[in-house]
Each structure stands twice: as C-alpha cells, then as structure tokens.
C-alpha positions, -999 to 999 in steps of 0.1 A, spaced: -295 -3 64 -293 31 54 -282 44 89 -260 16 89 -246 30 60 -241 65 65 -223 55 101 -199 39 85 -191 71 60 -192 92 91 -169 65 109 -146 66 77 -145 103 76 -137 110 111 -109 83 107 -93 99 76 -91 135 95 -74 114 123 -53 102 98 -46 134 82 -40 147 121 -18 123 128 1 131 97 -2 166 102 13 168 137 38 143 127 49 169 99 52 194 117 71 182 146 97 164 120 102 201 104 107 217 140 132 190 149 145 195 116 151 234 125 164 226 160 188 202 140 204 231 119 203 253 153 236 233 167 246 222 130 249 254 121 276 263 154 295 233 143 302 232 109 294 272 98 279 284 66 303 266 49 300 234 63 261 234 59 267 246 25 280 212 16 257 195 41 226 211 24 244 203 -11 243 164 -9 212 161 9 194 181 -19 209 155 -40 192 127 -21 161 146 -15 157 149 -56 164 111 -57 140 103 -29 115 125 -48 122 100 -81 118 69 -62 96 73 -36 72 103 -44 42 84 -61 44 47 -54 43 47 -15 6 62 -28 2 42 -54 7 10 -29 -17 22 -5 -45 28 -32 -40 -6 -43 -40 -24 -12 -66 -4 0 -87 -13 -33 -78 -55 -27 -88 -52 10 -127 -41 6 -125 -69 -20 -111 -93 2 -81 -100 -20 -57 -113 -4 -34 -128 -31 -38 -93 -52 -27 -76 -13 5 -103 -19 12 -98 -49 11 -64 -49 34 -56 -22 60 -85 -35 62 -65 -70 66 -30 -50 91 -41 -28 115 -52 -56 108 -23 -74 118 -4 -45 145 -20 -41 161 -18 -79 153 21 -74 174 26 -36 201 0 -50 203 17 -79 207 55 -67 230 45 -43 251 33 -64 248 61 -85 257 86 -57 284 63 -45 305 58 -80 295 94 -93 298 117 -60 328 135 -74 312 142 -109 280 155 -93 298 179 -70 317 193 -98 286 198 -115 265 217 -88 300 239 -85 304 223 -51 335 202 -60 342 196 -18 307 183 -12 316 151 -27 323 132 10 287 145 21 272 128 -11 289 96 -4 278 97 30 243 98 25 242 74 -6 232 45 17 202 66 26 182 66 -3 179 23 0 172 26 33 148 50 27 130 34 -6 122 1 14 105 22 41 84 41 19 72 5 8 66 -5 44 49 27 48 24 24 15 14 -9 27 7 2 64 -12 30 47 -31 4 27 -45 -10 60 -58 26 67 -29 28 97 -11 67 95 4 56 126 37 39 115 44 62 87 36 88 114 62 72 142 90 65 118 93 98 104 98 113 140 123 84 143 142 92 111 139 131 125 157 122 161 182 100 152 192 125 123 190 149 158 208 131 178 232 113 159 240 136 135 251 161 162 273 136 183 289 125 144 301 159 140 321 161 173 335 134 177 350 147 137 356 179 156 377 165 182 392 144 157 405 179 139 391 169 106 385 192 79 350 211 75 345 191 44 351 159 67 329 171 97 302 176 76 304 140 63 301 129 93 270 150 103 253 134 68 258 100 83 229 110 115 208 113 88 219 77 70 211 60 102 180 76 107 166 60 76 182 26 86 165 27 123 132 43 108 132 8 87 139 -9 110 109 3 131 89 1 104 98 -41 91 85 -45 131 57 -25 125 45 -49 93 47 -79 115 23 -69 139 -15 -81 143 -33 -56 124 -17 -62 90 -23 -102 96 -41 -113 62 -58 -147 75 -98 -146 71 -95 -128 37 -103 -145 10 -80 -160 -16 -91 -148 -50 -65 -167 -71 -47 -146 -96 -53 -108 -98 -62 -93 -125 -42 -67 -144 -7 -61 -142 5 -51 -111 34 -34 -122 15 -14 -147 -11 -1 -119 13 10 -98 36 29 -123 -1 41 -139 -12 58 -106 24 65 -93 36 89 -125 16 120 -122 23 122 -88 59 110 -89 59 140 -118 42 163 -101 67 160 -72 100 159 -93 86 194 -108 88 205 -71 121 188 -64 139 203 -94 134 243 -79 156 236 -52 179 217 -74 178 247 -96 186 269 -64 218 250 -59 234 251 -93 224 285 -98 236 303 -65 268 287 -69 276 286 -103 260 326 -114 279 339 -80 309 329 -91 302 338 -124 304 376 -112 333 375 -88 322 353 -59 346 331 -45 336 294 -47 339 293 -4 319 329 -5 293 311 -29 292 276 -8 287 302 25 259 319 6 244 288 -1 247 273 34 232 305 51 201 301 27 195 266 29 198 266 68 184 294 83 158 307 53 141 278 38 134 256 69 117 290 81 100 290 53 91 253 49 65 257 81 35 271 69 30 252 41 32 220 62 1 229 76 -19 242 46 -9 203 32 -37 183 57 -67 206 54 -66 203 14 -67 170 23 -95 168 42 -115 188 16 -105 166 -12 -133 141 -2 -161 167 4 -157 182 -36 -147 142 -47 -186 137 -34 -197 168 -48 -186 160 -83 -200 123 -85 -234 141 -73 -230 165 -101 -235 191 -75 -219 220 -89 -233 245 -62 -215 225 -36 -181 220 -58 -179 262 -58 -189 263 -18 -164 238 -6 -136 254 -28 -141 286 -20 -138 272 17 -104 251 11 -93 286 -7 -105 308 24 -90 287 49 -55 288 31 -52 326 29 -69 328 69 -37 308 76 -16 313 52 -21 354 49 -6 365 82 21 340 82 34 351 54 31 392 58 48 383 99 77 367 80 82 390 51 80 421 77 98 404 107 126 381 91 157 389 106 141 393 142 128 359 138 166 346 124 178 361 153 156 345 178 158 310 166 201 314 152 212 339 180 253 340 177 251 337 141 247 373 138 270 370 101 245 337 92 211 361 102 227 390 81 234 372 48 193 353 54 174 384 68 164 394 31 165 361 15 138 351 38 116 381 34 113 375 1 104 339 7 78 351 31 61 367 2 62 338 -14 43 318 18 6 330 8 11 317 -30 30 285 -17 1 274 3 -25 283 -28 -7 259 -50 -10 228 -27 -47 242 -22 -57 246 -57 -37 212 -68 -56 194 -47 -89 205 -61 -75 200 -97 -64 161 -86 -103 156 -70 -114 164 -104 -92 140 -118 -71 165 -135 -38 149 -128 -20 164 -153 -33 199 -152 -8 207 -121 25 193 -140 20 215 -166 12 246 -142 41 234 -123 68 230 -149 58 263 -163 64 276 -133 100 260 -132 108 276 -166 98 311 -148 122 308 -120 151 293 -142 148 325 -165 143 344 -137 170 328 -110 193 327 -138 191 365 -146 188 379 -114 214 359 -97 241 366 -125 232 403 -117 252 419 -91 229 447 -80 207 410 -68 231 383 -66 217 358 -37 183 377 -39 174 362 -73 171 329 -59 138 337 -37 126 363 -63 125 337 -86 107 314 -63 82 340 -58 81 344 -95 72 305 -97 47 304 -69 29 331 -85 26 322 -120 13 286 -112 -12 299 -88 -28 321 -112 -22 290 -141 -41 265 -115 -66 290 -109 -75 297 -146 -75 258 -147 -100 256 -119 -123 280 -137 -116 266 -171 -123 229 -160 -140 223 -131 -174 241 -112 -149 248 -84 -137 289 -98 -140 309 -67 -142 348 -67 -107 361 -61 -126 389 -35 -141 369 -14 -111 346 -8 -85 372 -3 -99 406 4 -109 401 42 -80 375 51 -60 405 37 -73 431 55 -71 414 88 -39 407 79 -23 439 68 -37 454 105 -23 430 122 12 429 107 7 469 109 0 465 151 28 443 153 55 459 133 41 497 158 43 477 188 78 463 180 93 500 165 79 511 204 93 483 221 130 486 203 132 519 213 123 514 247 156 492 247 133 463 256 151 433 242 149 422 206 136 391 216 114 400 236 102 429 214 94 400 190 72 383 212 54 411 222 51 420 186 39 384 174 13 381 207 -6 416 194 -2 402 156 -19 372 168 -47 392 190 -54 418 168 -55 395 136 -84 367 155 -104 400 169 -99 418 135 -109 381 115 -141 378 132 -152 411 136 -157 415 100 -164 382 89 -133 367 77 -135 338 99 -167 322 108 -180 288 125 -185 272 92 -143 278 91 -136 264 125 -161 231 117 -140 222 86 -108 219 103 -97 191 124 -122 186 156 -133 220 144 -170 198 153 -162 194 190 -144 227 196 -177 243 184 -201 222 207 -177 230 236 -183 269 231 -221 262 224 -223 246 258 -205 272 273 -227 297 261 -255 277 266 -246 271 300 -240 308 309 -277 317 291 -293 293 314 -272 303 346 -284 339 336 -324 324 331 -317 314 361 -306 344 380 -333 359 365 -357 343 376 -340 340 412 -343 377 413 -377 376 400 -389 355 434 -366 377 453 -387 407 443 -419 391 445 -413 381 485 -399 413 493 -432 425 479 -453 405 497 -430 412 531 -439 450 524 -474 445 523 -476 423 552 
C-alpha cells in the first residue's frame, strides 16, 4: 500500500509540473503574440493611438483584476476539494453560485465602463480615450464567465483549456484587432476612432475564448455521473469562495493599481509642467507599447517554477522540517536570480538595440522607450524575487503578509512617481524609477518577513553573489563584443545577436564553472529529471565506449606481443 501510495504523489507531482508547463508555455507564447500585436499596432495607429489603446485596456485589466483575480482559484480549490470527496452536489452547487457571481461582477463593470467611459477618461487626463473604453466594455463579461469555466476545468486538474483559450483570446486579439484598424483606416476615421476599433480584436477574443471554453465544459472528462451525491453541502458556498478568493483578489488589485498609477501620473504630472496633453498621451503610448511588454517577459517565466516549489516547502512545513524549508527556498531564490540576473543586466545595458530590433521604423517610438526600459530592466531581478518570495510567504500560509509588503510598496512608487515625474530634469523617467523603487522595497519587506516568520530566511550571499558575478561577465562580454562589432559597421542587429549569443555562452560556461548552477538546479525545473539522465547516459555511454577501446587496445598489444615472440 505504501508503494501504492507514494506512486500516486509521484503521479500527482509530475502532473502538476505538466500543468504548470503547460501554463508556462501558454504564458509565454500569449505575451510574445501580445508583443507581435503592438509590432503592426504600433505602425497603424502611432504613439498616440496606442496611447489611448493602452489607456482603456488598463482600465479593463484593473477590472478584470477585481473580478477575476482570486475566484477562478478559489473555484478550482473548491471543486478540487468536493471531487476527492466524491461530492457531487457540493461540485454543483458550487459552480452554480460562481457563475452568478461572475456574472453580477462582468454585467456589472460593463456597465460601468459603458455609462461612465467619458468620466473615466477625463479622470486619467485622457479625455479622447473614451471610444477605446467603450469598446472594450463588453470584454470584461465575456471575460468573467470564462474565468468561471476556466476555475472549474482547473478543478478537474485539466490546465489544458485554460491553456488553449488564452492563446485563442491572444490570436483573435492578433488577428482581429489588426484587420479592425484598417478597415478604420481606409475608412479615414480619426486616430481616436481607429483605435476603437483595434480594442474591439480584443472584445472578440474574449467572446470566442468563451466560446471555446462553454465547449470545452461539455466534454467527457468533466462528466460528474459515478460520483456520489452527498445531499447538501456543508458551509456556505458563497462565503468559501469570497474567504479563499480575497487575499488573492487583494494581493492582485495591489499589483493592478501600479500601472493604474502609471497612467494618471504620466499624463496628468507631464502636463502639469508644460506637456501637451497629445505629447503626454504619445509619452504614454511609447511606454506602454514598446517598454513594458519587454519587460513583462521574464517574469512570466520566474511565475511556474515558484510554483512548482510551493508543494516541496508546503511538505516541508507539515513535516516540521525546518532544514528542508531553508534548502528548498534558498533553491526557489537561486533559481530566480540564475534567470532572472542576466535578463535583467542584458535589458538594462542593451535597451534601445533590443527596441530597435523588435520596433524597427519607429526610430521616434525606440527613442522616447530606450531609457524608460533600462530602468525597468533594473527592476527585472527584484520583479522576479517578489513573485519568488510571495510564493513562499502563501506556502506558509501567510496570506496577508504579501498585501501589506505590496501596498507599501504602492505608497513608495506613488511618492516617488509623483515626485519625479512632476520634475522636469525626470519627467517620463519617474514612472520606472518608481517602479524600481516599489520592486525593491517589497523585496527586502518579504524577505525580512521570510526570516521573521517562517524557517525559509536564506543568506542574501549565497543567492545573489555568484548568479551576479556570472552575470556582470557576461553582460560585460557582450556589451565588448557589441562596442567591436558597431564599429566594424556590422549591422546593429546583427551586432545584437552576436552580442546576446556570447552573453548567453559566456554566462552558462561562467555559471557552472564556479558553481552558480549545478545539477540539483537543473532537476528542480521542469523535466530537469530526464534532461539529467539523458547527459548521464551520454556520459555513461562515452565511459564505456572508452572501457572499451581500452581494452580493445589492450588485446591489440597483447597479440602483437605474442606475434613478436613467435
């Protein structure tokens, strides 16, 4: 029985990384279609036209965040909970009383967008962006029913819908969005207009990706017959969801409200020194189009290997194993800044040559971003920590712990934004600076909290020192390679991917020549397992083809001896 047992935690572990893989890829495939979105986007409508693009879909996104943050989780807990009990009326009941509330929520924020689009562009200081808001209204009912749908699916232990209708949402937002804006064009509407239109791919991404996802539901493997009927559940409903779904809805609003911040502030302090509201609104567009979706990468990736560590320390504290609480935080913390390190020293050095390679013909655009985004690219590294170091704090059930870290670090970048911005020696700059200001305050709050409350406090040193130095040579090659490469008039381009391919050579050699990466780093990633045994059968292969040789010889000298003698 008890092998029994632990191949079914083995089974359930390997299907949570898939999960988390799945997930993973999904991510970051919807944020590279998302960039090659704003590529074309960005040709149609210009800074200005994104500007009020990227003004009503913060909007939503701070909306979506509200509604749709923590109960999609919340669902899948629950279901997940009334399946190993063989609930099936509590599974029912359950997803009945989510679905409604979902729908209040998307009914209700729509509606909201729709009757008070004007008032909330006036109030952001974007007073044209009011046709994008009301374009994208619809968006955020489509969008609260299928995070419902997506919960539930989750419930049954499936990533694989939630997976599929993102990437839907992502190409119809893609595809649509683009062929919305000329048809506008050709139409000769006004940039306001065209970029209404361009909201409205993303309105009918949300409806298809619901679509998709109502089919999904129906399908065999959410089929509830051969569960038991428990009769009436007990508990509210209502209050277990909204009891699991706060913190995290919370937590995530905390989040939400930086990049609201961003957008009141850029436009309203720029103007507030001079700026013309269409210089402001091209400020804005330029930053939320070329910088932040740069950005937004690495910490996509950080997000699933937290994840997959959660469980490990979860085990650890129930075991009251505090030796292997420290070891496998130090590792989720090590593996961050190995990834997270580099990535954000290449962007901080390299940011208008990569704005350049991915936006080439916006040379005005890349110009206006370049320093934006290096500052951002400090922020990378501490960006990455706080998704690391919150998800330690939540395995220790220390929900709250991160809000507070969080909104203090909201309070930070207000001051700081607020300040900075208004100044004209920084104007635009103060936006990322205080980003970087927030990032680093609640990484060194959640990192006091980790020592204060948990028997995960790693030593600073050993997470950052080496990932640091491999970094800084790296970053150092590249940025000598490049300097030699631009003035050989090699292409700029190509300069950059000379300069990124020695980055990335010197950076692996560097990393596990002095220790900074090491098997045990490899195994806790994502078939980390299997890309191990492969090299240990390769090596192993090559030490017996060598025993083998060897010993080949070994014969081949003994009968030449014996020939000699005869």
């Amino acid at each position: 029985m008890n092998k029994d047992k632990q191949k079914r935690e083995e089974s359930g572990a390997r299907g949570f990384i898939s999960g988390v893989l799945v997930l993973s890829l999904s991510t970051m495939l919807v944020k590279v279609i998302g960039l090659a979105f704003k590529i074309p986007m960005l040709s149609f409508l210009g800074t200005e036209g994104m500007g009020y693009f990227n003004s009503a879909y913060e909007i939503y996104a701070l909306l979506c965040v509200i509604a749709t943050a923590g109960l999609p989780v919340a669902l899948s807990i629950l279901v997940s909970s009334a399946r190993a009990r063989e609930d099936t009326a509590e599974i029912k009941r359950t997803f009945r009383i989510a679905r409604l509330l979902f729908l209040i929520l998307g009914a209700v924020g729509t509606l909201a967008m729709l009757l008070l689009s004007r008032q909330i562009a006036d109030f952001i200081g974007n007073p044209d962006a009011y046709l994008s808001i009301i374009a994208i209204a619809p968006s955020l009912l489509f969008i609260c029913l299928a995070s419902a749908l997506r919960g539930y699916c989750q419930g049954f232990g499936n990533m694989g819908p939630t997976a599929l209708s993102q990437l839907i949402e992502a190409l119809s937002k893609l595809g649509f969005g683009i062929l919305f804006a000329v048809v506008a064009i050709r139409k000769g509407y006004s940039v306001p207009t065209i970029s209404a239109f361009a909201v409205l791919g993303i309105t009918l991404g949300t409806l298809l990706a619901l679509i998709y996802l109502s089919a999904a539901r129906r399908g065999r493997a959410y089929k509830l017959a051969g569960i038991k009927e428990k009769g009436k559940a007990e508990g509210s409903a209502l209050r277990r969801l909204v009891t699991i779904a706060f913190p995290i809805t919370l937590g995530s609003l905390v989040i939400g409200l930086t990049r609201i911040i961003d957008m009141a502030l850029i436009m309203r302090r720029l103007q507030d020194i001079g700026v013309s509201i269409a210089d402001s609104n091209e400020i804005y567009g330029a930053y939320t189009t070329l910088a932040l979706p740069v950005f937004s990468l690495i910490p996509a990736l950080i997000t699933p290997v937290s994840m997959a560590l959660v469980p490990q320390i979860s085990a650890a504290i129930e075991k009251k194993d505090g030796e292997t609480q420290r070891s496998v935080a130090e590792k989720a913390m090590r593996l961050t800044t190995i990834f997270a390190l580099p990535a954000s020293m290449g962007v901080a050095a390299f940011s208008k040559p990569i704005l350049a390679l991915l936006f080439s013909g916006q040379k005005e655009a890349v110009e206006i971003s370049a320093p934006l985004l290096s500052w951002l690219g400090v922020s990378i590294v501490f960006s990455c920590l706080i998704t690391t170091t919150n998800a330690i704090l939540q395995s220790y059930k220390k929900v709250t712990l991160p809000i507070i870290s969080m909104s203090v670090g909201v309070i930070v970048k207000l001051a700081v934004s607020y300040w900075l911005i208004g100044d004209v020696r920084f104007g635009a700059l103060g936006a990322p600076i205080g980003s970087l200001a927030c990032n680093v305050t609640v990484t060194l709050i959640n990192l006091w909290f980790m020592s204060a409350n948990s028997d995960a406090a790693v030593s600073i040193k050993k997470v950052l020192l080496k990932p640091f130095a491999a970094s800084a040579l790296a970053v150092g090659a590249a940025l000598a390679l490049y300097i030699w490469a631009d003035s050989e008039m090699i292409g700029g381009n190509l300069s950059l991917l000379l300069a990124i391919g020695a980055a990335a050579a010197v950076y692996i050699t560097v990393s596990f020549l002095i220790g900074s990466i090491t098997a045990e780093d490899v195994e806790l990633l994502p078939f980390g397992d299997k890309v191990l045994n492969y090299i240990n059968k390769k090596k192993s292969g090559r030490k017996i083809s060598e025993e083998k040789n060897d010993s080949q010889r070994k014969e081949n000298d003994v009968a030449k001896k014996g020939e000699l003698r005869r």
